[in-house]
C-alpha positions as a printed Julia matrix, in Angstrom:
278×3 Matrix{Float64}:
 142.03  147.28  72.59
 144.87  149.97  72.51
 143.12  153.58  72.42
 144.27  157.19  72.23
 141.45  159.84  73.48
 141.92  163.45  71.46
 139.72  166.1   71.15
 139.08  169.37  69.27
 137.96  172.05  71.22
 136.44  169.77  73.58
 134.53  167.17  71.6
 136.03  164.17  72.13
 136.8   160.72  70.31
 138.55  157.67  71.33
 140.44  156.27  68.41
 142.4   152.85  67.55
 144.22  151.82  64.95
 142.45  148.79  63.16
 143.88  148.63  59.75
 143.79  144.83  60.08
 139.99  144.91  60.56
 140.04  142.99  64.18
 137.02  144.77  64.57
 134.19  144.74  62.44
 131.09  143.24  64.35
 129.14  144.71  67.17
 130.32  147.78  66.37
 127.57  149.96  67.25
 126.97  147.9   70.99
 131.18  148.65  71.07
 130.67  152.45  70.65
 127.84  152.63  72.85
 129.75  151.11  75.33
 133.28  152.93  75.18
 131.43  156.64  74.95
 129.65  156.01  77.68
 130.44  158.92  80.1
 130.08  157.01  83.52
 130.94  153.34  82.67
 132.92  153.79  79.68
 135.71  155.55  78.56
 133.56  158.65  77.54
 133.13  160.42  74.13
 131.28  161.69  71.41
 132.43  159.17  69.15
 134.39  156.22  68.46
 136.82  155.89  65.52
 138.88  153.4   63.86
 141.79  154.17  61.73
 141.36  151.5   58.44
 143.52  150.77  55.55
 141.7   152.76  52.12
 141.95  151.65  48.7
 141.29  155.79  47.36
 142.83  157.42  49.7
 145.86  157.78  52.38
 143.65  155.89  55.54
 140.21  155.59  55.85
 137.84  156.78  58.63
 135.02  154.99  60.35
 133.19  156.63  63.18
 130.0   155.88  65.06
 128.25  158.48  67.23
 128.14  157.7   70.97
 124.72  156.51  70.32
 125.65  153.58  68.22
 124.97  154.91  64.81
 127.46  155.3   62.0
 128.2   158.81  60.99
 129.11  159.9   57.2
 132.02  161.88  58.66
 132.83  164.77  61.4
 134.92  167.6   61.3
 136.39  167.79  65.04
 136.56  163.84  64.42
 139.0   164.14  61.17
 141.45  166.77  62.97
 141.85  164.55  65.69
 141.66  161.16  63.36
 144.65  163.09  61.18
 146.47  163.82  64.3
 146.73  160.28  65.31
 147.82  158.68  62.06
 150.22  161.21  61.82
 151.5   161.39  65.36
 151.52  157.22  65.1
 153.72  157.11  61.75
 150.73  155.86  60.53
 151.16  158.05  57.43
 154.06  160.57  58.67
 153.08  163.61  55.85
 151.41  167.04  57.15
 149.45  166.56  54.21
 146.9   163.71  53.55
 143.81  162.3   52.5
 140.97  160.73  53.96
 138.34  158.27  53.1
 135.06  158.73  54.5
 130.93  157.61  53.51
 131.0   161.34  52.44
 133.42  160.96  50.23
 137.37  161.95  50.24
 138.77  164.9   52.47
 142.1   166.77  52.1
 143.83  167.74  55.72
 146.9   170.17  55.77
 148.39  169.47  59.87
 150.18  172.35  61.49
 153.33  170.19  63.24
 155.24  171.99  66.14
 157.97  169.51  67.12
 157.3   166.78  65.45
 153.57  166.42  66.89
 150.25  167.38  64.73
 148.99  170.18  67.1
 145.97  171.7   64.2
 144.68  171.07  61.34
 142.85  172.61  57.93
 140.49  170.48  56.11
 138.72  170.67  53.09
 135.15  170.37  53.9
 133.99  170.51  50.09
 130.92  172.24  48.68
 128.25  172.98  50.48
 124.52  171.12  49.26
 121.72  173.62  49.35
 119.38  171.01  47.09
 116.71  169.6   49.56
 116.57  166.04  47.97
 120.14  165.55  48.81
 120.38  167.06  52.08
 117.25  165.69  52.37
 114.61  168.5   53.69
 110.99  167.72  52.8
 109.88  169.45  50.28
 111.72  170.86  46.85
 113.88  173.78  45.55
 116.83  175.02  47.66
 117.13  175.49  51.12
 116.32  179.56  52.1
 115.89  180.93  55.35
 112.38  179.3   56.81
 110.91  179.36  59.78
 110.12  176.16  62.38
 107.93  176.16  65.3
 109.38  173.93  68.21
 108.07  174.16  71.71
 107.37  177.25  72.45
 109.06  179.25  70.11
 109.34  179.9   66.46
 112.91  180.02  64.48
 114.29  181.13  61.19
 116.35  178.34  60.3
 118.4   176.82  56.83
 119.83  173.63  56.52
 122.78  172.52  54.34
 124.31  169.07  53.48
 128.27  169.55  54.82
 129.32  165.94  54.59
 126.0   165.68  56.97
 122.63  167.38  57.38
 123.05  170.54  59.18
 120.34  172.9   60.44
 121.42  176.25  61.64
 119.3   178.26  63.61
 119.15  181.8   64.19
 118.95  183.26  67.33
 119.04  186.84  68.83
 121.15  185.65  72.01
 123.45  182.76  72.82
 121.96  180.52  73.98
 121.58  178.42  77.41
 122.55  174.94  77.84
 119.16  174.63  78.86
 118.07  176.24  74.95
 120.38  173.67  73.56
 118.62  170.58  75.07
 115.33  172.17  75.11
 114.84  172.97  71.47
 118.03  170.76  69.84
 116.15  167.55  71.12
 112.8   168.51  69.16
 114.21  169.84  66.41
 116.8   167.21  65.69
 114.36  163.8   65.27
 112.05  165.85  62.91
 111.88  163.31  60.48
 108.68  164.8   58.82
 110.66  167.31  57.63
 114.71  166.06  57.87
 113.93  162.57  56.89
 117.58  161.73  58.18
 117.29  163.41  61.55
 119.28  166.31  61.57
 122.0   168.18  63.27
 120.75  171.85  65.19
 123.13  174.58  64.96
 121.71  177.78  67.41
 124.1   180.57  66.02
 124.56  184.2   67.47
 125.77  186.96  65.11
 128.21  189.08  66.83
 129.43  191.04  63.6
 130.13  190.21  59.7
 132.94  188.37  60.67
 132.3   186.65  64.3
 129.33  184.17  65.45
 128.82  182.25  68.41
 127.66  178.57  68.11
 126.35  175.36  70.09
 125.36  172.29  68.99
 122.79  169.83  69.22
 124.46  166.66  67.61
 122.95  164.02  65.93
 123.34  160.71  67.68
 125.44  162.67  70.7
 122.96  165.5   71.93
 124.62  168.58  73.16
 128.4   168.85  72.55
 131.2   171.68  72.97
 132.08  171.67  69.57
 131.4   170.62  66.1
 133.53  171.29  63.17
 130.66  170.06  60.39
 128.17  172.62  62.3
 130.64  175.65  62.48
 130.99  175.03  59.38
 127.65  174.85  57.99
 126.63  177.78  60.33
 129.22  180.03  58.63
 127.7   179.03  55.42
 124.55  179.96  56.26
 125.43  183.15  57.43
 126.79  184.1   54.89
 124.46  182.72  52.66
 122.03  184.71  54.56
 123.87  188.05  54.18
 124.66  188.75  58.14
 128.44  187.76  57.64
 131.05  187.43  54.9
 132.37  184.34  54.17
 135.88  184.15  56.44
 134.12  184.23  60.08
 135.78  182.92  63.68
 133.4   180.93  65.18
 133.15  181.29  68.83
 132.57  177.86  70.95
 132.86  177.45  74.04
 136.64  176.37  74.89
 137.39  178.27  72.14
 137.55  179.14  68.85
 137.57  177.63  64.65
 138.02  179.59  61.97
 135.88  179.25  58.67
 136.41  180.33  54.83
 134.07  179.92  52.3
 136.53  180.29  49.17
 135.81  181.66  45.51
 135.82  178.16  44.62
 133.12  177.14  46.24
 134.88  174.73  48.72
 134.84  175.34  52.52
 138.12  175.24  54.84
 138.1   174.73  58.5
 141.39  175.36  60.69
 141.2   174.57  64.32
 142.92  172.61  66.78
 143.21  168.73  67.91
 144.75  167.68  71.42
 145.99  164.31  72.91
 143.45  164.04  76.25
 145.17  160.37  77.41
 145.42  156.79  76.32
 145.2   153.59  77.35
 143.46  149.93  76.97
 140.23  148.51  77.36
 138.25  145.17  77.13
 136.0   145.04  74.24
């Protein structure tokens, strides 16, 4: 299998070009295998590039775990870098099929290579039955007891389940791991497993995030979670609704528009490629 490795910001994907549908079984045992980070390739996710019948290409990703994810938001810079950068579908503007439904990307080109990218997250789902949260109503600010320690928290549906949680300091890696691995197989009360946002408020219109993935555990970045952690704090009052969101090779930047959609800019980077037995 030809593969190209990108990233955003340091969470990374290995991605082919399967519009033929070679693959199509095993593909969970295939993306265990390839993300694996000392007999494999290494990544957060894999992701194949597929013909749509909706939309410009489709996207199909799987978590490093094995489990198919709805979408990502690091994963579709990077996925609209490569079908761009291929001549896959050669237009800075394009859209995306995905199991959470159709996504508009607008690529920054500097030479004739996709260097960023702005997508069109949608609107944000506050509803509990379709995020899902236990319970009913919308999602407010709550608290959570895990471990030692109790949390204000909200959760949002961004394409996927997203739990942001407040915290008074930015936290360790240690925090991350400590806390994201309780909080995120919760299925009492996020039936779907969720993903755990810990986000720092640095002023109205700068937070500091890290993520505790669904499916991956902790990674550098997640474009879905800065996301839904700008959101919420603005939802929340402690920001306004264009924020930078501070990771931790660097930043994305957030808008929450009048109508109602959210747009994420960051970048997405070419790590290597190569081939591989599958």
């Amino acid at each position: 299998m030809i593969f190209s490795k990108l990233n955003g910001l340091g969470n990374d994907f290995v991605i082919t070009g399967d519009r033929e549908n070679k693959y199509t079984e095993n593909l969970d045992e295939m993306a265990r295998k390839l993300c694996h980070r000392r007999t494999g390739i290494g990544a957060d996710g894999l992701v194949f590039v597929r013909n749509s019948e909706t939309c410009d290409v489709r996207m199909q990703i799987f978590n490093s775990d094995g489990s198919e994810a709805e979408m990502c938001g690091n994963g579709v810079r990077c996925f609209a870098k490569y079908v761009y950068d291929k001549g896959i579908f050669p237009h800075e503007r394009m859209s995306v099929e995905t199991l959470a439904g159709p996504m508009i990307i607008d690529l920054t080109v500097k030479d004739g290579v996709a260097v960023a990218a702005k997508v069109d997250m949608g609107v944000p789902e506050t509803r509990r039955e379709f995020i899902p949260v236990a319970g009913t109503g919308e999602c407010q600010l709550e608290k959570l007891a895990a471990v030692d320690k109790e949390f204000t928290f909200s959760t949002i549906l961004l394409g996927v389940p997203h739990t942001v949680v407040f915290m008074d300091h930015l936290p360790t890696a240690e925090e991350v791991f400590k806390y994201g691995s309780v909080i995120e197989p919760m299925t009492s009360l996020f039936p779907r497993k969720t993903n755990v946002n810990f986000t720092h408020v640095l002023d109205d219109h700068t937070i500091e995030v890290r993520t505790y993935e669904r499916g991956c555990g902790p990674t550098l970045a997640c474009g879905t979670g800065s996301s839904s952690a700008a959101v919420c704090c603005a939802m929340a009052g402690y920001t306004g609704k264009k924020v930078e969101v501070q990771l931790e090779l660097g930043s994305l930047h957030i808008e929450w528009a009048e109508n109602g959609h959210v747009f994420m800019t960051g970048p997405a980077a070419l790590s290597f490629e190569g081939s591989v037995e599958v």
